[in-house]
C-alpha positions in Angstrom: 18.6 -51.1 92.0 19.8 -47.7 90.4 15.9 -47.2 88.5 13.9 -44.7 91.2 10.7 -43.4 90.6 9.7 -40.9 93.5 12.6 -38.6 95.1 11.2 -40.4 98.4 12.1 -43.3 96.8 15.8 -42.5 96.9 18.1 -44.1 100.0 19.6 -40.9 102.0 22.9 -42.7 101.5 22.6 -42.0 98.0 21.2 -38.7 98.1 24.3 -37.4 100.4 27.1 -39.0 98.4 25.5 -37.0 94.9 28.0 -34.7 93.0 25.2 -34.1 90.3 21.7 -34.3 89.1 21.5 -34.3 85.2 18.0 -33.2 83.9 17.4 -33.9 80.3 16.1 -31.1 78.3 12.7 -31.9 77.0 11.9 -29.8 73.9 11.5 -26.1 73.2 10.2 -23.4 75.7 7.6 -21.1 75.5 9.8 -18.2 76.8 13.1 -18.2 78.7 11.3 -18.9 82.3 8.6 -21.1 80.7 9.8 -24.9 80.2 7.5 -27.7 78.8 5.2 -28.8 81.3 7.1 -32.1 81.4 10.3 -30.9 81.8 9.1 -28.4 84.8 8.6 -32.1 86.1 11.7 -33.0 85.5 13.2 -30.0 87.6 10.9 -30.2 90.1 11.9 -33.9 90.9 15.8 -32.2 90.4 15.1 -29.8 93.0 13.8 -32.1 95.7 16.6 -34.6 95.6 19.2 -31.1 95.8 17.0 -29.4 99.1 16.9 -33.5 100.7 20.8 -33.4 100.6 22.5 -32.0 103.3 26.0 -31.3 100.8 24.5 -29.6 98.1 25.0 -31.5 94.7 25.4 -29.2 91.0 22.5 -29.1 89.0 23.5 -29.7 85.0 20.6 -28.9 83.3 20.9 -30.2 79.8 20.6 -29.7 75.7 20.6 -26.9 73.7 18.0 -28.0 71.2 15.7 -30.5 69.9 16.4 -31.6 66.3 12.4 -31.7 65.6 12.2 -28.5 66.1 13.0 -24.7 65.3 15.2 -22.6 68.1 13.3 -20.1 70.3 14.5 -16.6 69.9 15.3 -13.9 72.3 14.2 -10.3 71.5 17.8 -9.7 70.1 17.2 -13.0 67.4 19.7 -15.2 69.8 18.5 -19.1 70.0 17.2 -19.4 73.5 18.5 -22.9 74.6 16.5 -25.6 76.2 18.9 -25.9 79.6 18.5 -22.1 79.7 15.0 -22.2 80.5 15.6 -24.9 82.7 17.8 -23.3 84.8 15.8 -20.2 85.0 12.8 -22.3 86.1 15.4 -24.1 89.2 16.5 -21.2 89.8 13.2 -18.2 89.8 11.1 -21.1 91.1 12.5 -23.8 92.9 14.9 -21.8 95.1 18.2 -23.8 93.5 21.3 -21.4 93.9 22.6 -20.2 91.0 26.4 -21.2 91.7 25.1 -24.9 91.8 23.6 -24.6 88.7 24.9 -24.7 84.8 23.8 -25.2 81.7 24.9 -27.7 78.6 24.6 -25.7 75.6 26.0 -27.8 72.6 23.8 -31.1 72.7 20.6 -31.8 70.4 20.0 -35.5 71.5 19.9 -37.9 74.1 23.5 -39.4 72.7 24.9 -35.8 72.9 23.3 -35.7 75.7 25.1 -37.8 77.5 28.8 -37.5 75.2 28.8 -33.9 76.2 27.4 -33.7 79.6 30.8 -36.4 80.4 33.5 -34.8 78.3 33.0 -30.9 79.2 31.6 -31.5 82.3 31.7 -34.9 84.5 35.3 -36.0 83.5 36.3 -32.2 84.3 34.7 -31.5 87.5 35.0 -34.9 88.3 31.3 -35.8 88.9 30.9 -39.4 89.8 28.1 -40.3 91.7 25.2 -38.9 89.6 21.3 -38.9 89.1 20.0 -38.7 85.9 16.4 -37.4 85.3 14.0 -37.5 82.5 10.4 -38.6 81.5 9.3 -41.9 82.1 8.8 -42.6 78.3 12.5 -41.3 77.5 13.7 -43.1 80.6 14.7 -46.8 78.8 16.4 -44.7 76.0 18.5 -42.5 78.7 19.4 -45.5 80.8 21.4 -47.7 77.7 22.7 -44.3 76.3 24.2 -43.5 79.5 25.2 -46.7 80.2 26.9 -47.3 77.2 28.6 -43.6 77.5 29.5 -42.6 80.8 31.3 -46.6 80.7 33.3 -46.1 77.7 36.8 -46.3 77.9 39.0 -44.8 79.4 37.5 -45.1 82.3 39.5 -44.5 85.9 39.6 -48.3 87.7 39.4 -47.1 91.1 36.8 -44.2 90.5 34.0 -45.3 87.9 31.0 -43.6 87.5 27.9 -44.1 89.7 24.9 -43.5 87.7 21.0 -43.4 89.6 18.1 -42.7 87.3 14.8 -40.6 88.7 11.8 -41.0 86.1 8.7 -38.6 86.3 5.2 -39.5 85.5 4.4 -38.8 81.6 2.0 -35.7 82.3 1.4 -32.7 80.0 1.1 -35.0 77.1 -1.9 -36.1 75.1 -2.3 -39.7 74.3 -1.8 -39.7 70.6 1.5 -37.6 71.2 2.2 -40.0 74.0 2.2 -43.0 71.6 3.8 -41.6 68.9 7.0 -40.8 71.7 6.6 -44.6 72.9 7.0 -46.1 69.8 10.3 -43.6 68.7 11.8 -44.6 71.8 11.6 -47.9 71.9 13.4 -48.6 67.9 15.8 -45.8 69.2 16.5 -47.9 73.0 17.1 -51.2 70.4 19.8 -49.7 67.9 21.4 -47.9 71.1 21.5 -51.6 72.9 21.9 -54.4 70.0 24.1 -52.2 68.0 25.6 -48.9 68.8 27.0 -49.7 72.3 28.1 -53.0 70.9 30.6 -51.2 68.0 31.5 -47.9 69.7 32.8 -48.8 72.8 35.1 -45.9 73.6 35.1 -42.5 73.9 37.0 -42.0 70.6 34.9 -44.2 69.0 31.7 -42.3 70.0 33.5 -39.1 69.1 33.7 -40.7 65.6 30.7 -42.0 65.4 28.9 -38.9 66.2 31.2 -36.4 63.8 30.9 -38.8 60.6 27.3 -40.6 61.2 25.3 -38.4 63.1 22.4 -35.9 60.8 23.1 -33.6 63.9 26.7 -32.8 63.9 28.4 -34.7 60.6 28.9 -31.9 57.9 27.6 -33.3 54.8 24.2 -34.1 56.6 24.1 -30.7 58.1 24.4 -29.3 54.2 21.8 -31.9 53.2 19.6 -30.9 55.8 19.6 -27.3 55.5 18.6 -27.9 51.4 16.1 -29.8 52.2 12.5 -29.1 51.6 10.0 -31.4 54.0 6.8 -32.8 51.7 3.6 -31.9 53.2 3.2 -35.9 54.2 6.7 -35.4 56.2 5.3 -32.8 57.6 1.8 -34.5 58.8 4.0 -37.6 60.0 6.2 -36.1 62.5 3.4 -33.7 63.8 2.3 -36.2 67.2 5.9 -36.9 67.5 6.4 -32.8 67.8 4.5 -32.3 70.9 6.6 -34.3 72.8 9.2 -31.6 72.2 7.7 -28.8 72.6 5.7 -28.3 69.4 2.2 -28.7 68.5 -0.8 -29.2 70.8 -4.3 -27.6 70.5 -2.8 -23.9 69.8 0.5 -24.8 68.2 2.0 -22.0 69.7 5.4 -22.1 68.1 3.8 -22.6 64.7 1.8 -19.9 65.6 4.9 -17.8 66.3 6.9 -18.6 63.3 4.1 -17.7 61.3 3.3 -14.4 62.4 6.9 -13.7 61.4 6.7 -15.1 58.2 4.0 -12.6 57.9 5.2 -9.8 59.4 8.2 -9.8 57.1 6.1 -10.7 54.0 3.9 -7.1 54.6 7.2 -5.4 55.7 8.4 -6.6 52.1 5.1 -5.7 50.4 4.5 -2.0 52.0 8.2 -1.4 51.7 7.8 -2.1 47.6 4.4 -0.5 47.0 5.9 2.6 49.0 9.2 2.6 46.5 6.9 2.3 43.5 4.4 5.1 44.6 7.7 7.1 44.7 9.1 6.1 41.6 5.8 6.9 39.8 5.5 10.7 41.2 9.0 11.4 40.5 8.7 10.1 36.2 5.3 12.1 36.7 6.7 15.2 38.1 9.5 14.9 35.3 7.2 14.4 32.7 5.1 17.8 33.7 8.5 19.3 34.8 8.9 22.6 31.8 12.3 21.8 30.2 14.7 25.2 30.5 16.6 26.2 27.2 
């Protein structure tokens, strides 16, 4: 049994042999200390399991975006990535030291997720025995995709990975958004099981995969996506789905954000041409009435 629900849950002989706690990023912040509700969960389980362990394990707090959803930006128009806010929140909060704690910056899915969390970090620092937390609905979807990558080959014989998985209750969600998750995950969990981990069964493979097949990180769909105009029915389609990372709810705060920029520059644009034409107009008038010299 590797599946844990509750930190209490958790045999001490597990928690003392940990070298890291991966907590999947959950969808875009509100500000840099300000997490989704559900991933606060997620850290919060984090935190218990790293104050129950007498050897304290690394935190690796995870993604650096969602791909459903724009960036936050810092006051200086940086993104502001999603394991950055989580690790402010274990940190400022939950009384994690900083020197256990570091942040994933280049992921955008649970597959990155789990590709990039192993190759610039677990195979590096040599992180074996690990728990891995997320959401109960994202949990089925995490388990095969780190299954499938933390196994791939190569793989030391005589010092395999050790993977534990700690799921937190799906609060902060409301049902419709809830469904709409449930029903993403579960055709995502069966191409990652019947097919994916099936044909890319090594670390090269997966490399491939995710540089020539994946929208997120393959070139040509990165041009194709950035061209690309969503319809308004798109748009209406994948709103439920967007609360679950961070977008939408009653006040759509993000939308309400992006907005206000959007009009903010549209009346910077505006003044800033009324204001040249005003000028332009008194300076033909004042040449007009201007006495010409002989």
């Amino acid at each position: 049994m590797n599946w844990f629900k509750s930190p209490d849950e958790i045999p001490p002989s597990i928690k003392e042999n940990i070298d890291a706690i991966i907590v999947l990023g959950g969808g875009v912040p509100d500000t840099v200390n300000d997490p989704p509700i559900y991933t606060k969960a997620r850290c919060k389980y984090a935190a218990q399991v790293y104050h129950d362990a007498s050897k304290r394990p690394k935190i690796l707090a995870l993604s650096a975006g969602t791909a459903h959803l724009p960036q936050l930006l810092s006051s200086d128009g940086l993104p502001i990535w999603e394991s950055t806010a989580s690790a402010s929140y274990l940190m400022k909060e939950l009384n994690v030291s900083s020197g256990d704690v570091f942040v994933e910056t280049t992921s955008y899915d649970t597959i990155s997720n789990a590709f990039f969390a192993r190759t610039n970090f677990c195979d590096i620092a040599d992180w074996k025995n690990i728990i891995i937390v997320t959401n109960e609905f994202h949990m089925m979807r995490t388990k095969y995709i780190f299954d499938w990558i933390m196994n791939a080959e190569p793989q030391s014989i005589d010092n395999k990975y050790q993977l534990h998985y700690l799921s937190v209750p799906d609060e902060g969600l409301s049902k419709e958004a809830l469904e709409a998750r449930y029903e993403r995950e579960q055709k995502s969990a069966d191409n990652v099981q019947t097919i994916l981990a099936k044909e890319y069964t090594t670390l090269r493979s997966i490399f491939d995969f995710i540089n020539q097949n994946h929208s997120f990180y393959t070139a040509v769909k990165l041009v194709d996506r950035a061209n690309k105009v969503p319809d308004a029915k798109e748009l209406e389609k994948m709103t439920m789905l967007r609360q679950s990372y961070g977008g939408g709810g009653k006040e759509h705060a993000l939308g309400r954000r992006i907005i206000a920029a959007g009009n903010n520059v549209g009346m910077i644009t505006f003044a800033s041409g009324t204001l040249f034409g005003i000028g332009c107009l008194r300076l033909f008038a004042a040449r007009r009435t201007k006495p010409h010299s002989k």
